[in-house]
C-alpha positions in Angstrom: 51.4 -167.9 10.6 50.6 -169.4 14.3 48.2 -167.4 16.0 49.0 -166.7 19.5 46.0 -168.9 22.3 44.5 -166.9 25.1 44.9 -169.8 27.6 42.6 -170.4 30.6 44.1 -169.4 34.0 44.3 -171.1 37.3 40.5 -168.9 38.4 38.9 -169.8 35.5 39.5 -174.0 35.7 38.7 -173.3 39.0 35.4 -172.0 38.5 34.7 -175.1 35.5 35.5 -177.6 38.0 33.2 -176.0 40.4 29.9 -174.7 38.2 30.4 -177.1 35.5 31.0 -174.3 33.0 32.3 -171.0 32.0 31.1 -168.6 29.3 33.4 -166.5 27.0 32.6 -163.7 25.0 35.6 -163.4 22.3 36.1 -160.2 20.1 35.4 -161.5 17.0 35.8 -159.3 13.3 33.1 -157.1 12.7 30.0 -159.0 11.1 30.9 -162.3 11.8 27.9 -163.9 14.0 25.4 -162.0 11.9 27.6 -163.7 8.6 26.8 -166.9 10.9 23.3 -166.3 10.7 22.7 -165.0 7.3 24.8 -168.6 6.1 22.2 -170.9 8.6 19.4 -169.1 7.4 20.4 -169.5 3.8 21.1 -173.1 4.0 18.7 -174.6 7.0 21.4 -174.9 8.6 22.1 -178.7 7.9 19.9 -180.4 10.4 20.9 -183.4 12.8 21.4 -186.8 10.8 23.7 -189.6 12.6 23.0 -191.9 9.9 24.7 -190.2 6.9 26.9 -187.5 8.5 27.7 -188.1 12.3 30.2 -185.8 13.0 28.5 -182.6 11.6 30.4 -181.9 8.5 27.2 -180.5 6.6 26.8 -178.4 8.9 30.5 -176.9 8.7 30.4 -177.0 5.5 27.0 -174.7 4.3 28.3 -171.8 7.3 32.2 -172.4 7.0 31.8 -168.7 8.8 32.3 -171.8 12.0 35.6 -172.0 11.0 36.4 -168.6 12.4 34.2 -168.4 15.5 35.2 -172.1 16.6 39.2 -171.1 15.3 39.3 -168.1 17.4 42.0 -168.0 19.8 40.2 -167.3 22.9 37.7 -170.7 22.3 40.6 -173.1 21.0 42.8 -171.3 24.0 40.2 -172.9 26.2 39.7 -176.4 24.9 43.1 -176.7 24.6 43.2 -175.6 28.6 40.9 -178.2 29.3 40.9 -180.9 26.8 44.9 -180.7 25.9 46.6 -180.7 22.6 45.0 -183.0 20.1 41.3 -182.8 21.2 39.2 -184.0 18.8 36.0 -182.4 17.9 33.9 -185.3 16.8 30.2 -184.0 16.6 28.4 -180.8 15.3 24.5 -180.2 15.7 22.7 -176.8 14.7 20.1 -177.0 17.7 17.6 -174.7 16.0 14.0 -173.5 18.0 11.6 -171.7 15.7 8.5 -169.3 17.1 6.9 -171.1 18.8 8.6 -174.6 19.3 11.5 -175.2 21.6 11.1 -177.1 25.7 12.9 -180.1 26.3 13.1 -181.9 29.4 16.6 -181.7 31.9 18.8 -184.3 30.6 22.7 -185.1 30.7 24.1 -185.5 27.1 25.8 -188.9 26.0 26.0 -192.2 27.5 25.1 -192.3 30.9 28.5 -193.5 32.4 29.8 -190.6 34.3 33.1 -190.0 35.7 33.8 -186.3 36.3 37.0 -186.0 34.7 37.5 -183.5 31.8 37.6 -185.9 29.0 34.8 -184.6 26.8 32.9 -181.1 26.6 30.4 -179.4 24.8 31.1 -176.0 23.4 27.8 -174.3 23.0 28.2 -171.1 20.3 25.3 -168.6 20.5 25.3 -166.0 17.0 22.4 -163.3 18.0 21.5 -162.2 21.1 19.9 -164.6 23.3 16.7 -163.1 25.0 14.4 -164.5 27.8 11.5 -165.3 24.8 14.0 -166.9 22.0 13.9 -170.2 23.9 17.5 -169.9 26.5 19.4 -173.2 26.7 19.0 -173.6 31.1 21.5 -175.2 33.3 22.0 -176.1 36.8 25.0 -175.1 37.9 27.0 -177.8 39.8 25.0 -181.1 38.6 28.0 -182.2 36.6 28.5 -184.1 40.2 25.2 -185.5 40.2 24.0 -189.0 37.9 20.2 -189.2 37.3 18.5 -191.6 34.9 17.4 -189.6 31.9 13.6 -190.8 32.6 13.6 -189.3 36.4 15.4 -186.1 35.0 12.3 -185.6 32.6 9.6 -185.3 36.0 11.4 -182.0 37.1 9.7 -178.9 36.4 12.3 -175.7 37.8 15.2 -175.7 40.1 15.5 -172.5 41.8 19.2 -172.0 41.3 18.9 -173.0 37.6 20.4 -170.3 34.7 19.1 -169.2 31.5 21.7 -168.5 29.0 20.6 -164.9 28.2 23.9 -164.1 26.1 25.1 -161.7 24.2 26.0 -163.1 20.8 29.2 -164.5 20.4 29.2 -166.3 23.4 30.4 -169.9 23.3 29.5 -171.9 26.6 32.3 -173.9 27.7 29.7 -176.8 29.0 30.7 -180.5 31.6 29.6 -183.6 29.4 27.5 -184.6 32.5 26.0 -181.1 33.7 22.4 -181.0 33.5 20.6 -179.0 30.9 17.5 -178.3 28.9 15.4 -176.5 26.0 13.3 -173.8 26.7 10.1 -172.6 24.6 10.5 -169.5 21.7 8.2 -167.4 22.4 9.4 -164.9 20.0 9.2 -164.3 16.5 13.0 -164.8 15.9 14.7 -168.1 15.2 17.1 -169.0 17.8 20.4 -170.7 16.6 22.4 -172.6 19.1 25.7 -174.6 17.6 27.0 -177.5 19.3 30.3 -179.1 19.1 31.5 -182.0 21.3 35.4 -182.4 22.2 37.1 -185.7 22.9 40.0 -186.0 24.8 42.8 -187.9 23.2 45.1 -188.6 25.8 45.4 -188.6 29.8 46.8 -185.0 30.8 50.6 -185.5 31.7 50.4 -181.7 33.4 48.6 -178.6 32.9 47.5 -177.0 29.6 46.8 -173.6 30.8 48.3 -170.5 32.4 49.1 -172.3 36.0 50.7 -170.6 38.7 51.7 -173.7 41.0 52.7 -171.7 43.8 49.8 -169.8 44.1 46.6 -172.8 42.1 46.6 -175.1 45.0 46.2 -173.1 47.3 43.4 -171.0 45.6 41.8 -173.7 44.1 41.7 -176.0 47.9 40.0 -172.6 49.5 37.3 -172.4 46.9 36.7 -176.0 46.5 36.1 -176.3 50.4 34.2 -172.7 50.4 31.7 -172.1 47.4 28.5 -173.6 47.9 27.2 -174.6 44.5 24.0 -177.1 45.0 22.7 -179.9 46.9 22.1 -180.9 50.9 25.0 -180.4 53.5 26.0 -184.0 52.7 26.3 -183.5 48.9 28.9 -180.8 49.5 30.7 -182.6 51.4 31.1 -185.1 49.3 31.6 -182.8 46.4 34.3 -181.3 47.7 36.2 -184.3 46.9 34.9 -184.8 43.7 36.4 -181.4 42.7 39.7 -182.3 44.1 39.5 -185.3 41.8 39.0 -183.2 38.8 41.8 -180.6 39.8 44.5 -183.6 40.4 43.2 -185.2 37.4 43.6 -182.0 34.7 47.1 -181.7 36.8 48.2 -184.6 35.3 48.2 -186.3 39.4 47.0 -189.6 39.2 44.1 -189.7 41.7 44.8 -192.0 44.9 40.9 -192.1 45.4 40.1 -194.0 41.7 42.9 -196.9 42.5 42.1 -200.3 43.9 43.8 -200.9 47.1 47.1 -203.1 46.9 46.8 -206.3 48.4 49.4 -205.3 50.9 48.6 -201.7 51.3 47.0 -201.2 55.4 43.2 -200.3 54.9 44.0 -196.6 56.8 47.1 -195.6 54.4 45.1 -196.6 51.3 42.2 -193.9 52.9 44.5 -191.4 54.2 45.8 -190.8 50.6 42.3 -191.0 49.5 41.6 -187.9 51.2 44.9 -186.2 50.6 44.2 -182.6 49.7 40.7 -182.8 49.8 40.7 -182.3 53.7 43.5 -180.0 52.8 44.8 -178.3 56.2 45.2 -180.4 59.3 41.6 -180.1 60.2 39.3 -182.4 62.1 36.5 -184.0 59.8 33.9 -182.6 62.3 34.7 -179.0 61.5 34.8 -179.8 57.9 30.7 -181.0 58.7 30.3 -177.8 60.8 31.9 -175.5 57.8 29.8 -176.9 55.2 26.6 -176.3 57.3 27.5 -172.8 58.6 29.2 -171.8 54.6 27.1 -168.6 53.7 25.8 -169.0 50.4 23.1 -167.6 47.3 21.1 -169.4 45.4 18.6 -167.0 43.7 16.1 -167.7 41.6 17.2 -166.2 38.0 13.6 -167.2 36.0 11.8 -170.1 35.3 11.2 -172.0 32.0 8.4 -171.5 30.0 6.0 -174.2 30.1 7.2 -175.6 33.2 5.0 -174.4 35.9 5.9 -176.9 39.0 7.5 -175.5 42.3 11.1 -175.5 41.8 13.2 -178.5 43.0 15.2 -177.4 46.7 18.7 -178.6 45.6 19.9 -175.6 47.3 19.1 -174.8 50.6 17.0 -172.0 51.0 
């Protein structure tokens, strides 16, 4: 029998494109993250090994209990949303922090060629309750925009507008490949269980996978893309701004004007114009824009710091 998929809707890409990542919290059957738990704590919980078993399979196989939190139709609505039909999950890790171990350095996962577009994720599946001593998985909302070698990431101590992923359990983090993340330090006397799975896209989108309401998205999404102020200097927003365009065009199935090489005949100003269409949106003057992104009222609290990282936090948003 097909089970019916609770699709993503036009707000909810929206806000992806803009934080780098949403959170869902599905109803799942009675018992099933603490089934999850008691299977990992059983069985180890297969720990990482590229060599023998790359894509995870141990790990599916000793808590097939995955099957149904990872089949639900909330979390397969959403990488269908965003990945399309035929995604490909090619990777499963058990990221597992015992009392007392845990911290990692802020890093971007995979190779360190960055794009933007949607064409891998991470779904990041949390069975108990997360508290602020079991070791939270932090992002920084945002950085998805923002390429750093791997060895300058490691110097950072805090950000200020950085979040802990305190979650209820049963929440599955719907995660950018590029956003910037880390481990945190268990101070607790609980194991914290964290399961990974990486999607591949398998083809280009040809048009949208989720609940889309074209007379109402671009509209929506042109307003918030120009308005929410996520992270970085004046300068960076402006310049994201067009970044999120890119990704909205480009899970649209719109082949972006901005990634093309000009034609050989193509005038210098039409190739640019169309560069910019929709990311300037409304017949505005590019000095407005400037004075908008400077004047855009914004808040970037400071939502806790990670253990063991004691260093002022990092001003990528304006105070």
């Amino acid at each position: 029998m097909n089970k019916t998929l609770t699709l993503l809707d036009d707000d909810q890409v929206i806000s992806f494109i803009v934080q780098g990542y949403l959170l869902l919290e599905p109803e799942y059957a009675p018992g099933l993250n603490e089934m999850v738990c008691q299977q990992l704590d059983e069985t180890g919980g297969a720990p990482v090994n590229l060599r023998d078993d790359p894509h995870g399979q141990a790990l599916l196989n000793q808590t097939p209990a995955l099957n149904d939190i990872f089949g639900h139709p909330e979390v397969e609505g959403a990488a269908i949303s965003l990945m399309g039909e035929g995604y490909e999950v090619y990777e499963r890790y058990n990221h597992m922090i015992k009392p007392g171990g845990g911290g990692m350095g802020w890093h971007q996962d995979d190779v360190n060629i960055r794009h933007h577009q949607t064409r891998r994720l991470m779904f990041l599946y949390y069975p108990q309750d997360v508290t602020p001593d079991m070791g939270p998985t932090f992002i920084v909302p945002g950085t998805h925009f923002r390429n750093m070698p791997t060895d300058r990431m490691q110097t950072y101590g805090n950000f200020r507008h950085q979040v802990p992923l305190t979650v209820k359990a049963g929440t599955v983090a719907v995660v950018h490949m590029d956003l910037w993340h880390s481990a945190s330090h268990n101070s607790s006397d609980k194991i914290r269980y964290m399961i990974k799975y990486y999607l591949d896209r398998k083809s280009e989108p040809a048009g949208p996978n989720w609940n889309h309401d074209p007379a109402k998205a671009h509209g929506h999404a042109r307003n918030r893309f120009h308005q929410e102020h996520v992270c970085g200097s004046g300068a960076d927003f402006y310049k994201e701004r067009h970044l999120r365009w890119e990704m909205w065009q480009h899970l649209l199935g719109n082949a972006s004007e901005s990634n093309r090489v000009r034609n050989e005949n193509e005038p210098a100003e039409a190739y640019r114009a169309k560069a910019f269409q929709g990311y300037v949106g409304e017949p505005r003057s590019i000095l407005f824009l400037i004075k908008g992104v400077l004047h855009v009222p914004h808040h970037c609290p400071s939502v806790g710091t990670r253990p063991g990282f004691t260093r002022s936090p990092r001003l990528l948003c304006r105070a």
